[in-house]
C-alpha positions, 0 to 999 in steps of 0.5 A: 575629567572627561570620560574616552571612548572604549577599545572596540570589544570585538578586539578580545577575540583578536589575537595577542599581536593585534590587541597589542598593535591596536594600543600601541597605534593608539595616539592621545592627543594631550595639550603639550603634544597638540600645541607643539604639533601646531606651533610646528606645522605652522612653522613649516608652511611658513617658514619665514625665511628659516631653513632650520626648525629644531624640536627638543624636549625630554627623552620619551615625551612623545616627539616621535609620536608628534612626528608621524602624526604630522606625516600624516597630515601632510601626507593626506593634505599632498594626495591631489598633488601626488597624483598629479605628480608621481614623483612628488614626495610631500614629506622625507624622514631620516633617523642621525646615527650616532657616529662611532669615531666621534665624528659625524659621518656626512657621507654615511648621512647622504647616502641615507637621504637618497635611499630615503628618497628612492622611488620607482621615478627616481631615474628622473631625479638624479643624473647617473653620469655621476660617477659611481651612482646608478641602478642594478639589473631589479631597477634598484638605486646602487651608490658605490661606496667609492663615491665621495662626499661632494658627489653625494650631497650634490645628488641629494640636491638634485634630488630634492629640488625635483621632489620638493617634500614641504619637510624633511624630518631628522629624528635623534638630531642630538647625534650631530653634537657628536664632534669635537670643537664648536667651530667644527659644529658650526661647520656641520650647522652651516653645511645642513643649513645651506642644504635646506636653503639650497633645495628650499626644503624646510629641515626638521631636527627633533632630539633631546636638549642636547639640541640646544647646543646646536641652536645658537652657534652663531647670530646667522643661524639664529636668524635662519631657524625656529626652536620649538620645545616639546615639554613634560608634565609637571607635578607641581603644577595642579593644571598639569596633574589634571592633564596626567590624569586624563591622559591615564584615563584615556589609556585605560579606556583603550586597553584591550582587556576584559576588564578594565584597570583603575590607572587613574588610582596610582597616578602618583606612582604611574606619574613617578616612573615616567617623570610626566613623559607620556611618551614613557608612559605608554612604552610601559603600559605597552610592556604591562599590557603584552605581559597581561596578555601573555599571562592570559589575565582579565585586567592589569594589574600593579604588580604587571606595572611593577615588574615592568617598570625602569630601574632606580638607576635609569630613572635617575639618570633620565631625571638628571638629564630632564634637570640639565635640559630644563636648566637649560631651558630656564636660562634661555628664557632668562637672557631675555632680559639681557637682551633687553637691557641691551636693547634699552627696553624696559629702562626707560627712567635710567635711559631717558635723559632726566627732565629740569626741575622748576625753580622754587622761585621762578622768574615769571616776568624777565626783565620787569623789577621786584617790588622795592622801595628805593631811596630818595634823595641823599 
């Protein structure tokens, strides 16, 4: 295992709020996270004709955290851009709220977009001679609860065409399964697909499995979008216990106590309550560590890890939901080789047309005799 870096020593004599808010900014950079965030920033510049780009994974295994690290970049690489263009916004991120009715509320979605893209040029980007859309006495954007879907969501085109953000991130995207009927989630999917192609704005969904039920709701959206998964860590697997370990390593390098704490020492317990999500982890080690300051302790310890740890209960439920997403996962990767029999792909020796077999007794020569002998006279 290689050994971090330390937390800087000089944060001991800081507050609680700020030796707290230096761990919980601290990002580790293991080989699941880092793969998904290239495989996804490819994906936005280069789309390749997708609309769509969905990113599911386990509940806590560091999606958000991914996210805003991809923020970031694209925030830093847009800077020449945006100083050119004040108005230009390089990246767009929204949270799906759960609908309370069990229908998805699009209405309650647009507005949020807008206000999402609200900015001091906004005047620019959106025509007011829209009925019920203007802007308060502050300058502020006011959208009247009177106006209605349509009106909405073609403000939000305008919008988007003006500002031309590189992605727009919609966290917890899994709250858009919550409708009744697959013909009506088909609808919601062609509705946000049209959208993106619209607006040329590449739309990142990230949520939980339940995300896979979004993907193949038709071959067209198939076509018109990219599926990434984000996965755990798995115990059984000796490569991604040494990466675990690493990652434990790092956190307790970058624990801002007097002494250090041995994590590395209960793996199997620490890896046991986060069922190898990192994301999961670091929450945890986050509430031990406010507990360890509060109580004004040296280090942390097992007992800090204890009593902050999830119940049996949740963790069963976050385990079984892991084990239906997985499946899922499992089954996807298992069509490939319907596809392929579909395709003839992989069956060459029963498709392929069978060859003749030579005769044992070949007739090299037509038309030349056997050798005989004839008969002579009678």
């Amino acid at each position: 295992m290689i050994t971090p870096n330390s937390f800087p020593r000089d944060l001991l004599s800081q507050p609680i709020d700020q030796r707290l808010g230096y761990f919980e900014s601290k990002i580790v950079a293991h080989p699941h996270l880092q793969a998904t965030y290239d495989t996804l920033l490819q994906a936005i510049r280069h789309p390749s004709g997708a609309s769509l780009i969905f990113v599911y994974g386990p509940t806590g295994v560091g999606k958000t955290t991914m996210r805003k690290r991809l923020e970031q970049h694209l925030m830093a690489t847009a800077q020449a851009q945006s100083e050119l263009n004040p108005g230009y916004v390089p990246v767009v991120t929204l949270e799906a709220v759960a609908p309370e009715n069990g229908k998805f509320d699009w209405k309650d979605y647009y507005r949020r977009a807008l206000l999402a893209l609200e900015e001091p040029l906004v005047n620019d980007k959106i025509d007011y001679r829209l009925r019920g859309i203007g802007r308060n006495a502050d300058g502020e954007l006011m959208l009247a609860y009177t106006v209605g879907v349509p009106t909405l969501r073609y403000a939000l085109e305008q919008c988007l065409h003006h500002r031309r953000p590189q992605a727009f991130f919609i966290d917890e995207a899994q709250h858009f399964n919550k409708v009744a009927g697959g013909r009506r989630l088909l609808d919601q999917m062609d509705a946000l697909k049209s959208l993106a192609a619209l607006t040329g704005t590449v739309h990142v969904l990230l949520g939980t499995y339940e995300v896979l039920d979004l993907i193949n709701l038709s071959a067209q959206l198939s076509r018109r979008s990219i599926d990434i998964h984000f996965p755990r860590y798995h115990a059984d697997r000796p490569e991604d216990l040494v990466i675990f370990k690493n990652v434990l390593l790092t956190f307790q390098c970058h624990l801002p106590l007097p002494e250090e704490p041995d994590l590395v020492k209960h793996h199997e317990y620490l890896y046991e309550r986060s069922a190898g999500c990192v994301g999961v982890l670091k929450d945890w080690l986050y509430q031990a560590l406010a507990r360890s300051l509060e109580q004004d302790q040296p280090t942390l310890t097992l007992k800090d890890l204890e009593l902050c740890a999830k119940s049996s209960q949740k963790l069963l439920r976050f385990a079984r939901e892991i084990k239906e997403g997985e499946a899922l996962v499992e089954e996807r990767e298992a069509q490939l080789a319907e596809f392929r029999s579909i395709l003839g792909i992989g069956h060459e020796q029963s498709t392929r047309p069978a060859m003749p077999r030579p005769s044992a007794n070949p007739r090299a020569n037509v038309g030349k005799r056997s050798p005989r002998r004839d008969e002579v006279g009678r």
